[in-house]
C-alpha positions in Angstrom: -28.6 17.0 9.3 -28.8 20.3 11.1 -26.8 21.4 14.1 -26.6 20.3 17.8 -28.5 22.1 19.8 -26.0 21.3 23.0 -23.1 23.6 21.4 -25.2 26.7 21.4 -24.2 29.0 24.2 -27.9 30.4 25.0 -30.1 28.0 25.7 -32.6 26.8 25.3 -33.0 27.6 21.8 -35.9 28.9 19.9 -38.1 26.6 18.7 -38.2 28.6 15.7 -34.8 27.7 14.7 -35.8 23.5 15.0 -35.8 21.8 12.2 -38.7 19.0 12.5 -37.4 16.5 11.0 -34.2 16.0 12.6 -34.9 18.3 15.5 -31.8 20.1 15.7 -31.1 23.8 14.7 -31.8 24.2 10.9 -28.6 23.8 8.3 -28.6 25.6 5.6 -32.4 26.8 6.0 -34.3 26.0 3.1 -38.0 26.9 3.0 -40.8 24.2 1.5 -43.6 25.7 0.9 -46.0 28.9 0.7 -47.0 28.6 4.4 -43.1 29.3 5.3 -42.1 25.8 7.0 -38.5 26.2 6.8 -36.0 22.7 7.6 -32.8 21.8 6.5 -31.7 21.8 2.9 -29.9 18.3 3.1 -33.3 16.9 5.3 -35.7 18.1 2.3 -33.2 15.9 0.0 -33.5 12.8 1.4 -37.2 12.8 1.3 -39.0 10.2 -1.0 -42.1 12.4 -1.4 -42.1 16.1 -2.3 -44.3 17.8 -0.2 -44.1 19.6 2.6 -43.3 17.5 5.8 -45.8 20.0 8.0 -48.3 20.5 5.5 -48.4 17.9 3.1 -48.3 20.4 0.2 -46.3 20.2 -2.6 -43.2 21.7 -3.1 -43.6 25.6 -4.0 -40.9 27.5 -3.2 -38.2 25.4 -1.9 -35.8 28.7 -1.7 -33.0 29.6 0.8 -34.0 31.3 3.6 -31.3 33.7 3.6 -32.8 35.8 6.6 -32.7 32.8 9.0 -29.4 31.7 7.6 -27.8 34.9 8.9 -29.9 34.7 12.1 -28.4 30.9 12.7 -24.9 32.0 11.8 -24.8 35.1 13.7 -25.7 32.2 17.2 -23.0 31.7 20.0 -21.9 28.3 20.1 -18.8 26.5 21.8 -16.4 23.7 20.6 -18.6 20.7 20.9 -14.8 18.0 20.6 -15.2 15.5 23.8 -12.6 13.0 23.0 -14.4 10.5 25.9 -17.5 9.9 23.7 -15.5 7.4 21.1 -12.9 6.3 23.1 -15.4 5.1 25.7 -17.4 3.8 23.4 -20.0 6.0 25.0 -23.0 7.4 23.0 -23.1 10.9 21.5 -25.0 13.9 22.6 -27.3 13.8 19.5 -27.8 10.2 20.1 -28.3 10.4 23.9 -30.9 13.0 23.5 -33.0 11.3 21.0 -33.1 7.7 23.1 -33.8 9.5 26.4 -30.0 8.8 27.5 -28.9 12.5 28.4 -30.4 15.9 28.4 -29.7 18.0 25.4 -28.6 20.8 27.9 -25.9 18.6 29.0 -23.0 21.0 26.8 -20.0 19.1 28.1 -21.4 15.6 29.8 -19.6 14.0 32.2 -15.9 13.8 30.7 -12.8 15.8 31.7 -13.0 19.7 31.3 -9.3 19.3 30.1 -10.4 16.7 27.4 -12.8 19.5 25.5 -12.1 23.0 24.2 -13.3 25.9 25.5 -13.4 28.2 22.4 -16.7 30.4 22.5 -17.8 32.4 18.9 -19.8 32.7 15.8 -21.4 29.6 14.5 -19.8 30.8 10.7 -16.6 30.4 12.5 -17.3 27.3 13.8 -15.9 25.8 10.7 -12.4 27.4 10.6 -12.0 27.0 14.4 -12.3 23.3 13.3 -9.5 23.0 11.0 -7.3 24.3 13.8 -8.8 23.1 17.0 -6.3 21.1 19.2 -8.8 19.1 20.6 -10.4 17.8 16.8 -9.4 14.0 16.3 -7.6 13.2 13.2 -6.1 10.2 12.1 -2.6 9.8 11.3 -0.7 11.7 8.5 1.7 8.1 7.7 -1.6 6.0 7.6 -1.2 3.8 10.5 -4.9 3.7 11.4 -4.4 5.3 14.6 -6.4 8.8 15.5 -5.3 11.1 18.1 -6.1 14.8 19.0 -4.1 17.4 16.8 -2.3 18.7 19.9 -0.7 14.7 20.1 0.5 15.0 16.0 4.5 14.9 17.0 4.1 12.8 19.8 2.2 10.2 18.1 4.9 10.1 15.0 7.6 9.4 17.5 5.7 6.7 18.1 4.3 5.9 15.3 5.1 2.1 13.7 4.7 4.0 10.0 7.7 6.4 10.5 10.9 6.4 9.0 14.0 5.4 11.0 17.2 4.9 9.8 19.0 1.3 9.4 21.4 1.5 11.9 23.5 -1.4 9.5 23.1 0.3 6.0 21.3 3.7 6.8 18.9 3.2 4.6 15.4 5.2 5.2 13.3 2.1 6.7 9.4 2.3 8.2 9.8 1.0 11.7 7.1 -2.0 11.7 9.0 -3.2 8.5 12.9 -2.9 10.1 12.9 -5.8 11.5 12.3 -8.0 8.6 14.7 -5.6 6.6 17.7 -6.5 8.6 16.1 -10.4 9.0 16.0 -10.8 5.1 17.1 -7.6 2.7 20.0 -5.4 4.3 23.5 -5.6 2.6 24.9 -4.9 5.7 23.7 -7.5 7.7 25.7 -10.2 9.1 24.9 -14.0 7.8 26.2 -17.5 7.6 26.7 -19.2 4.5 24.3 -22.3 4.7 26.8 -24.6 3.3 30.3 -23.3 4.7 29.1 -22.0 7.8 31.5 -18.6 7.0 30.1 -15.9 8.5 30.1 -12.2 5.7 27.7 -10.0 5.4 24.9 -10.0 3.3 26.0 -8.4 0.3 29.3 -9.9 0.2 27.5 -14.0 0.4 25.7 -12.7 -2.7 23.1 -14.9 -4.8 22.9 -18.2 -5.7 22.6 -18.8 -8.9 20.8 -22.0 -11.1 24.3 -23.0 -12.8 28.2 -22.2 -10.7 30.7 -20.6 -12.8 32.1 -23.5 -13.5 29.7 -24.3 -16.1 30.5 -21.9 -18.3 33.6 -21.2 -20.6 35.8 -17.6 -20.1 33.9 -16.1 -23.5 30.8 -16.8 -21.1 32.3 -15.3 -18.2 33.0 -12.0 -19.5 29.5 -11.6 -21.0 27.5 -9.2 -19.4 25.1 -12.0 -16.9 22.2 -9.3 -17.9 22.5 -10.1 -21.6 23.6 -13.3 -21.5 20.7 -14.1 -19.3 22.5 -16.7 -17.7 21.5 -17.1 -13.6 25.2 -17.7 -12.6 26.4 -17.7 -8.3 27.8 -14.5 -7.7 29.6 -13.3 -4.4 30.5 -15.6 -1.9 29.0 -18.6 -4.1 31.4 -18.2 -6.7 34.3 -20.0 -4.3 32.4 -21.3 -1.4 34.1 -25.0 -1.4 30.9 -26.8 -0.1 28.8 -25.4 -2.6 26.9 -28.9 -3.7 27.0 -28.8 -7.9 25.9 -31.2 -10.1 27.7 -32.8 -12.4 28.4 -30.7 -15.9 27.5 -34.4 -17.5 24.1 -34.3 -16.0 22.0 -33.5 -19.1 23.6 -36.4 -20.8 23.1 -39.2 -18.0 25.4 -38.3 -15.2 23.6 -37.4 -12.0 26.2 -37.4 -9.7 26.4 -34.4 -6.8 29.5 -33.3 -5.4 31.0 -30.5 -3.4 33.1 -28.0 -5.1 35.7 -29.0 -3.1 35.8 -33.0 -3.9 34.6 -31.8 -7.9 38.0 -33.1 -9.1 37.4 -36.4 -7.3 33.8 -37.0 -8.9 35.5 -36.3 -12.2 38.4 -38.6 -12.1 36.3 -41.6 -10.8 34.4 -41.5 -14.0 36.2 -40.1 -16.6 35.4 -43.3 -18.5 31.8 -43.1 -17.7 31.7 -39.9 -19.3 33.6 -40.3 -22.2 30.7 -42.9 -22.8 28.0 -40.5 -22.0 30.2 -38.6 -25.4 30.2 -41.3 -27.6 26.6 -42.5 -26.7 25.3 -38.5 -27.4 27.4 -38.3 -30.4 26.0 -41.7 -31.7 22.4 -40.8 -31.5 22.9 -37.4 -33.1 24.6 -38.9 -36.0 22.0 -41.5 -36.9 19.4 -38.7 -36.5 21.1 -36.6 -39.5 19.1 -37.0 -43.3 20.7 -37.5 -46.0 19.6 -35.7 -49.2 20.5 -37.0 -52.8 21.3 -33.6 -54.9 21.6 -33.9 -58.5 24.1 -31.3 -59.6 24.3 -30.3 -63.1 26.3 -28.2 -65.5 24.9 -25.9 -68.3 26.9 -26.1 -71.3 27.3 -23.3 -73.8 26.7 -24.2 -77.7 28.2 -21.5 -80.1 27.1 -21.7 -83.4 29.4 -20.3 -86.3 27.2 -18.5 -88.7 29.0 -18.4 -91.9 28.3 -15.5 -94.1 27.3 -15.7 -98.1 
């Protein structure tokens, strides 16, 4: 595609200059053929056919045109950034010219003189006026989705739901759209009720609960490192919350009695026979599953011979 013919200061511009194919000024002038019809470079590479789009001949030269690439670049144009055309949902110059919507001589169209720029130069400086424009939308640096013009960059990241901000609980570096659950369901800090207990800590002082309480386990156990042990034991809060509901430490071999922590001593004495049974009746079953093996164990016996000499 070449460039709009609305950002050139002088106008209108020389036919000359047109590109036929996508009638604005020629990019990158490329010439087709013998007979000098000169378009864009990128416009001759999207053709299915190659000949010449005026002539119909075939390709022959298809070389720069360096003279009328200086001659383009050496053109007056303006900043072409109107910020209303996208916001609006309005149409561009380029495509309000070509459906009969706007005049091409139309530079500025109907929006705001303060929402465009009014930098006047070279068209080879067109491109490095661009990357520091003030007007030129760009979209934001913390990847919200959002674009804004490049005069709006710090005023947008106070805003913006992708910064960091500090947890006022933990001070820990937190984006803001994601703070809220922080502090709901992660922060150490944060104040939170034991579900059982009711006693309110904070979060990092209730700790985890664990598949098995420490009272499953014997003091070797409890020493262990948890990490190599691999054991998922409570820790925190859980360790001595009294209305922790456990289950009984019988309850692989029949028991399935629940209790809190702090009636656990009543559960037990109320069935201390039933679980001595639960014992016997474990220790029954793995005694009639032993094998017994008959070995027969025998003894070499050494024979000397005395070998009497003649």
């Amino acid at each position: 595609m070449g460039h709009p013919t609305h950002i050139f200061v002088d106008q209108p511009v020389d036919e000359n200059l047109i590109c036929s194919i996508c009638l604005d000024v020629c990019c990158n002038a490329t010439t087709a053929c013998s007979a000098g019809h000169t378009f864009c470079e990128s416009c001759l590479g999207r053709l299915k056919k190659k000949e010449c789009p005026a002539c119909r001949s075939d390709y022959q030269t298809n070389v720069p045109n360096r003279p009328l690439r200086s001659m383009i670049c050496a053109l007056r144009v303006r900043c072409c950034v109107v910020l209303l055309d996208d916001d609006n949902g309005g149409l561009s110059d380029r495509k309000k010219r070509r459906t009969g919507g706007g005049s091409g001589d139309n530079t500025k169209g109907d929006s705001n003189p303060d929402d465009s720029c009014s930098w006047e130069g070279a068209l080879g400086d067109l491109n490095n006026h661009n990357k520091v424009c003030a007007f030129v939308k760009m979209r934001c640096p913390l990847r919200c989705g959002k674009r804004f013009r490049r005069m709006d960059v710090k005023k947008h990241e106070e805003e913006c739901t992708h910064r960091k901000v500090e947890c006022k609980m933990c001070n820990d570096k937190i984006t803001q759209s994601g703070l809220k659950n922080h502090q709901a369901s992660y922060c150490p800090k944060a104040q939170v009720k034991c579900n059982y207990c009711g006693e309110e800590m904070d979060r990092e002082s209730l700790g985890k609960k664990g598949n098995y309480p420490l009272e499953y386990f014997p003091d070797t156990i409890r020493k262990m490192d948890r990490d190599r042990a691999n054991i998922n034991m409570c820790t925190g809060h859980y360790l001595k919350c009294p209305k922790l509901i456990l289950r009984c430490e019988f309850y692989k071999r029949g028991c399935k009695g629940t209790f809190t922590r702090d009636t656990a001593a009543v559960h037990h004495a109320e069935n201390v026979q039933y679980h001595a049974a639960l014992v016997d009746r474990t220790c029954s079953r793995l005694y009639d599953e032993l094998d017994y093996d008959f070995v027969a164990i025998t003894w070499p016996i050494h024979i000397y011979k005395l070998w009497r000499g003649a």
